[in-house]
N, C-alpha and C positions, 0 to 999 in steps of 0.2 A: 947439464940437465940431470936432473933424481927424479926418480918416483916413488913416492910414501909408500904404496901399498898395492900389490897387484895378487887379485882372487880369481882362481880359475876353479872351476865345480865341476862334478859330473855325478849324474843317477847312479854310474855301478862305476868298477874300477876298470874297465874297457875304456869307457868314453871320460872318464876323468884323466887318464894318462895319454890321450890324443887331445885331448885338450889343454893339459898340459906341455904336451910336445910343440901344440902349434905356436902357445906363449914363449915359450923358452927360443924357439925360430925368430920369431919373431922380435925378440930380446936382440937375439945375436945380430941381427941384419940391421937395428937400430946404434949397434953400436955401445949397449948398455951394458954395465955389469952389476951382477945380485951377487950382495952378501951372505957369505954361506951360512955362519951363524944368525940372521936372519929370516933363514929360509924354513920352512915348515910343507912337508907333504905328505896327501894320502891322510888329511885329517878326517873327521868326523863330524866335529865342530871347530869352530874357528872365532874367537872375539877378535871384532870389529868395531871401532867407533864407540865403545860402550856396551854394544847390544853380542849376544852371542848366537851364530849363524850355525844352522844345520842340526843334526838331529833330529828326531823323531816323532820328540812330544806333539808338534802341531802340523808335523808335514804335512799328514793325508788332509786333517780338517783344512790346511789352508789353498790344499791343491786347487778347489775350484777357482779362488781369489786370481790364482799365479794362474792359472789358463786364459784368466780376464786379459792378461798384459801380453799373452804373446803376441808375435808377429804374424800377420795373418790372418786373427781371428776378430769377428766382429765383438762388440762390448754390447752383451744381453746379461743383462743382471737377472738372474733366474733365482726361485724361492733355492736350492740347494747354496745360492752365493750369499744368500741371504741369513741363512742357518748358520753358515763357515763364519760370517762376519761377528755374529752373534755372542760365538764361542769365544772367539778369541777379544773381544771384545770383553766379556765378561770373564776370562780367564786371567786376563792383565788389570784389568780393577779387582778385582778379588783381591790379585796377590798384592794390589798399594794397599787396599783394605787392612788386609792382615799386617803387613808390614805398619801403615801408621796406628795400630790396634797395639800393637805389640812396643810400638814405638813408646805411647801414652805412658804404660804400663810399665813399661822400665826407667823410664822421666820420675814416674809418680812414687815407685821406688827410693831411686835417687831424691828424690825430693823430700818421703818423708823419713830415710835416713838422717838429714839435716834438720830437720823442724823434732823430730826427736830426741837430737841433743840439746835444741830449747826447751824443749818440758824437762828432761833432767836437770838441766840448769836452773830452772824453776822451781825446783824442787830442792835440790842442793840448797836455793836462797834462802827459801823459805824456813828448811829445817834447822840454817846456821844461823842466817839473821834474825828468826821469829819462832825458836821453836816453842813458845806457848802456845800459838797460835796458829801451830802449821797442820794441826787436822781440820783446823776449822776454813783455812786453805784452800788445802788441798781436795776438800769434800767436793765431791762430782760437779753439784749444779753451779758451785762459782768457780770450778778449775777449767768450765766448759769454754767459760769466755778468752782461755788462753789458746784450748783448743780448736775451736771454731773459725776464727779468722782465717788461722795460719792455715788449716785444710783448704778454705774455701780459695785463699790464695794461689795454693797447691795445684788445685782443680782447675781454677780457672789458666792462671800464667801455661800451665801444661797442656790444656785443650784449646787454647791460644796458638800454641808454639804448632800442632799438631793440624790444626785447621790450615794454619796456613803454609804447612810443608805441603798437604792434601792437592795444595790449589796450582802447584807447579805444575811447569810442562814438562816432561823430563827428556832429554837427548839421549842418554845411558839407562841401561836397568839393569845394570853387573853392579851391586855396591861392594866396594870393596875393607866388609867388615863380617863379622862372624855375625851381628844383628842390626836389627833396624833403629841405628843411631841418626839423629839428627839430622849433624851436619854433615854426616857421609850419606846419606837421603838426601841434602841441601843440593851436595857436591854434582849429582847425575845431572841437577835443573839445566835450561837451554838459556832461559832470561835470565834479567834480575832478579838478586836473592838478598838484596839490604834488608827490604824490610822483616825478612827472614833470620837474617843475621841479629838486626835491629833485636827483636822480640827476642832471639835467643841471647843476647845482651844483657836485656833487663832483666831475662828470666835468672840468669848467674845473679846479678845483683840483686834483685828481689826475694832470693831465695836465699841463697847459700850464703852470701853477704850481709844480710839484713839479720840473718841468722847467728852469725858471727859478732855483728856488735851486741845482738842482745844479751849472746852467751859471756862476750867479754867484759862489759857494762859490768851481769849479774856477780860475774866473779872477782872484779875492783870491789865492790860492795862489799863480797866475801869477804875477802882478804883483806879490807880495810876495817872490818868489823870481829875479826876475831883475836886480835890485841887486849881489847878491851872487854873479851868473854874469859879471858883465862885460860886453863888448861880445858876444857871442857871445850872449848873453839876449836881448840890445838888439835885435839882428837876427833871432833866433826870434820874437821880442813882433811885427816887425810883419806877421807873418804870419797873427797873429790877427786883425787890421785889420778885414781882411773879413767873417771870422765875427762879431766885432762890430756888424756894419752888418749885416747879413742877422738877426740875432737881434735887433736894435732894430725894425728894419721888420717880421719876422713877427709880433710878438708886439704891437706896438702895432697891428698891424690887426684881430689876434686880439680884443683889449681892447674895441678900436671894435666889433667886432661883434658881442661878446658883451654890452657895455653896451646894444648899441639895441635890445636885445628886453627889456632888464631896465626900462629908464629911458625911459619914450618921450616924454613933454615936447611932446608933439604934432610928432616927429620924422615926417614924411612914411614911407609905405610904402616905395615909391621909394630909399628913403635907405635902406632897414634892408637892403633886396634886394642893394643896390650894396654894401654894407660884406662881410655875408657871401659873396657872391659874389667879391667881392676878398680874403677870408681863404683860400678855393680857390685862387685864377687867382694873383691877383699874386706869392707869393713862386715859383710856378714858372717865372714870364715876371721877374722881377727879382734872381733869386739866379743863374742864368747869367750874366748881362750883367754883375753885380757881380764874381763871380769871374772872368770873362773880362778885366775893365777889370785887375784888381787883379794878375793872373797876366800879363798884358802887361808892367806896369807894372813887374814884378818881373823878369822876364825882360829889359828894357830897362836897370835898374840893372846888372845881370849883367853884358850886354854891352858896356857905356859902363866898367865896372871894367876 
């Protein structure tokens, strides 16, 4: 016989250590043994099941609720039970609020980190395969219809993904990430989460993928078209250098980090946190530095000419 989990409480440290005393008696007269590393006492808070137990933040507000349940006492819903419910009520939707607010926002990020390596690939195209004609392009009101779709895709695939994290029921509310990612939002749900998964499927594909061929597409074009520019190709082509190396680094991190929540192989926590995290952080701390090295670099040919 095991027992998963045994919580004993008390109001001050008197009646938590007699209650304590009388579980531990009671241990021994069953004939049980607790594992020492295991054990935890004289906590403050305690995670349990997902949810974390104890402290302060909502003790007193929720004291009238807990008086509802003792033993002994009749069930009068009073306006003061009423206020308490209220609170806590609106203190736990806030905080999904904020958390899928912030969720959108760092998706939409990530999203149009990608749709902006298709406009410079657009651009790139334009300027190797058509540079007669690349201001005439390029000019705002017909560059719009490059940019308009892929936003509008943006916005919606994301407030898609986002609506329907919103509509879960959740068993846990400890996520276990530094922000409000997805699928570690997915991960707290009680029910099913396919069509969750689903949406966050097509949103990879839709986006980052979609994004991918048209970047790869644009640069066969490239590259099949500057043979036949001459040297003048040759020295367009290595301008792309760098947007090559920034689209190899975003998207292979993108990859990693959308694999570690698909595939986990008993991949530490810790690791899934660090990849996502670095699909945010890193291309904006490593696509400066790249273009800065690379635009030196090129500036320094210039002047040694």
């Amino acid at each position: 016989m095991s027992l998963d989990d045994i919580l004993a409480h008390g109001s001050s440290f008197q009646t938590a250590s007699e209650t304590l005393r009388l579980v531990l008696q009671r241990v021994s007269v069953a004939g049980l043994k607790l594992h020492p590393q295991k054990c935890r006492f004289m906590r403050k808070e305690v995670e349990f099941m997902g949810h974390r137990l104890g402290g302060r933040r909502h003790q007193h507000t929720a004291a009238p609720l807990y008086h509802l349940l003792q033993k002994g006492r009749g069930f009068t819903w009073m306006p003061h039970c009423q206020q308490a419910f209220n609170y806590l009520q609106k203190a736990l939707t806030e905080a999904l609020i904020g958390c899928l607010v912030q969720m959108f926002f760092i998706h939409s990020i990530g999203a149009f980190q990608s749709t902006l390596l298709v406009w410079m690939a657009l651009d790139r195209y334009f300027a190797i395969c058509t540079p007669l004609y690349y201001h005439e392009r390029m000019a705002l009101t017909r560059f719009l219809k490059f940019i308009i779709p892929l936003v509008l895709r943006n916005v919606f695939m994301d407030s898609l993904l986002v609506s329907l994290a919103g509509k879960l029921s959740f068993c846990r509310n400890v996520m276990n990430h530094c922000f409000c990612e997805h699928m570690a939002l997915v991960e707290l749900a009680c029910g099913s989460t396919a069509i969750n998964n689903l949406v966050g499927l097509m949103t990879v594909v839709l986006i980052p993928l979609v994004d991918f061929i048209i970047i790869t597409a644009s640069y066969i074009i490239i590259f099949s078209s500057v043979p036949k520019s001459g040297g003048s190709g040759v020295k367009a082509l290595q301008t792309c250098v760098t947007h090559i190396v920034v689209i190899i680094v975003s998207l292979t991190i993108a990859l990693v980090a959308f694999l570690s929540y698909r595939i986990r192989n008993g991949l530490p926590a810790e690791s899934r946190v660090f990849f996502s995290t670095m699909y945010v952080l890193f291309p904006n701390c490593f696509n400066p530095i790249t273009y800065g090295i690379r635009t030196a670099k090129i500036r320094q040919n210039k002047s040694v000419k």
